[in-house]
N, C-alpha and C positions, 0 to 999 in steps of 0.2 A: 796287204801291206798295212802297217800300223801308219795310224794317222801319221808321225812325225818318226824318220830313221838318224840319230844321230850317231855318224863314223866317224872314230879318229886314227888316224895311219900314224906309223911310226919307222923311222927311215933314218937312209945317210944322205946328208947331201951329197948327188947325183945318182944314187939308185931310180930315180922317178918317181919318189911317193907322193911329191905337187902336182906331177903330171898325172898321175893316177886319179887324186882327187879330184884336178878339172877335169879331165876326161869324163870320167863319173858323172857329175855335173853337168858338162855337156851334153851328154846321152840322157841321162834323166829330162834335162830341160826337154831338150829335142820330141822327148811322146810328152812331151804336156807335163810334168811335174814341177812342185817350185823347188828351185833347189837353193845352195850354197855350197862352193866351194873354194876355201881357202888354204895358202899355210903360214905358219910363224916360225920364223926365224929371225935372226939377228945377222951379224955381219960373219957369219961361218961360214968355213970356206968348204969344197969338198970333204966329203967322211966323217963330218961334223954330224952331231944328230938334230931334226928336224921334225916338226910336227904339223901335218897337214891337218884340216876338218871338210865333212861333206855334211848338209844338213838336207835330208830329200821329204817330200810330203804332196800329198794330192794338194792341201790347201797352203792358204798364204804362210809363209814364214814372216815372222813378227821378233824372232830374236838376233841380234846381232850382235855375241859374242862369240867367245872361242866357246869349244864344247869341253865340258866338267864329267857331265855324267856319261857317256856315250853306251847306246847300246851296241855299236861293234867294236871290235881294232883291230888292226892292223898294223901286223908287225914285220916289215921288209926286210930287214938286218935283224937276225936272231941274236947277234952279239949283245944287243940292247938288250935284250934279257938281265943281263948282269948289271947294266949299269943305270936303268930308268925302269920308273915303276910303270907298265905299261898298262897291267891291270888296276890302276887308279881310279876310281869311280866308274869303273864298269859291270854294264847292269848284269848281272846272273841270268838273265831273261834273254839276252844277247848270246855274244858267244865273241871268241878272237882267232883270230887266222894269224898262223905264223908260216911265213918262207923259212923251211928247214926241211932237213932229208932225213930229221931224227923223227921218232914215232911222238904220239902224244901223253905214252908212258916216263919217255925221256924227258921231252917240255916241260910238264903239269906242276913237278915238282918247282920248276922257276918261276910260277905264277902267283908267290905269293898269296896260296890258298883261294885262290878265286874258283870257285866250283860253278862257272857256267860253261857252257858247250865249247871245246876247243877244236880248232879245226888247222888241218897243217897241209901244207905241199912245198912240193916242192920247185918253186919256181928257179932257180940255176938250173938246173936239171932242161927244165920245160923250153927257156931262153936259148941256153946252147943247144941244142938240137934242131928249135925253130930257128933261129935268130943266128946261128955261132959263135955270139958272144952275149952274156952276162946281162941281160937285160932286166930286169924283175920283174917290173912295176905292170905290165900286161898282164903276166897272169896271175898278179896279185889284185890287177884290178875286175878280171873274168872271174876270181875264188872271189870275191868281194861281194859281188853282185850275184851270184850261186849261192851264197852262204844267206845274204839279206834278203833276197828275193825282190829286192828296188821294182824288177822289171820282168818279161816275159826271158829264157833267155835266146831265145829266136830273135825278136826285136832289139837286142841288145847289138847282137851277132852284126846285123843289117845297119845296124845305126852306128858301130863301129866302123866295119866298111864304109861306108860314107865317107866318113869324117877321115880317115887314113887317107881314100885313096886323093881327097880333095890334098892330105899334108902332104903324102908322099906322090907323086902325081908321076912325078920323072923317075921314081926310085920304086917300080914295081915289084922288085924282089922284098923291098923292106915292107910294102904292103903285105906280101905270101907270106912272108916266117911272121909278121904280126899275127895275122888273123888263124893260123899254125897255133902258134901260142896260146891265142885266147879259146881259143875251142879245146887245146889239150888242156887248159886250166879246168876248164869246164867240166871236164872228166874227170879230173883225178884228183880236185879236193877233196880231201880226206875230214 
């Protein structure tokens, strides 16, 4: 892992792409790393767009703003494509994940000429099947973490578990289509 991994997501409010970033955050803390996880928003309501940050590293984090350059993104809602520069200071060194069900021949050209690594899944696809409804942010957050290499992703797998079955304790089904979710992400980022 590179000393410092700076991600920036890009979302609607209530897709989960906050939740993705603390999660993220939380996992990474949890095997020992320093993290940050934030997001910024204003007073928007659902469907609004939204920008989360994670900042992950072995050693101390010392910066505390929003992220400019980042070397990943993520992008949760492909509609944002159209309307927000999402490739905005990001590093060609990186690479960006997009939720979509279109190939990376169709994307690339929405990028704004960014010629670093693009990677795509399809998370609706992965949610309804796991999940049976519409969820994202999981397997955008398991392509996330596969695409950066933050973590091992066995440990990632374990340290999710944890943390699910402590949220959903009473709701073990919504534990099963999670961890569903995050393993079929695991596989099928493109």
């Amino acid at each position: 892992m590179r000393d410092l991994i700076e991600i920036r997501w890009h979302g609607r409010g209530g897709q989960g792409a906050k939740t993705a970033a603390l999660l993220l955050a939380d996992v990474a803390f949890n095997i020992g790393k320093n993290v940050q996880g934030f997001p910024e928003y204003g007073p928007e309501r659902m469907g609004a767009p939204i920008t989360a940050y994670n900042r992950i590293s072995d050693n101390v984090i010392r910066v505390h703003s929003n992220i400019y350059d980042p070397d990943f993104v993520a992008v949760v809602d492909e509609t944002l494509l159209h309307t927000v520069d999402v490739t905005k200071g990001l590093s060609e060194d990186g690479g960006i994940l997009i939720n979509t069900e279109k190939s990376k021949e169709e994307i690339i050209p929405l990028l704004n000429g960014y010629k670093g690594k693009v990677y795509t899944i399809d998370a609706r696809k992965i949610s309804e099947e796991a999940l049976g409804k519409y969820f994202p942010n999981m397997p955008m957050l398991a392509a996330m973490v596969k695409i950066t290499e933050v973590m091992d992703e066995e440990r990632f797998i374990s340290e999710m578990k944890s943390s699910l079955e402590h949220k959903f304790a009473k709701k073990p089904e919504v534990l099963e289509g999670n961890m569903k979710a995050l393993k079929a992400a695991l596989e099928q980022v493109q």
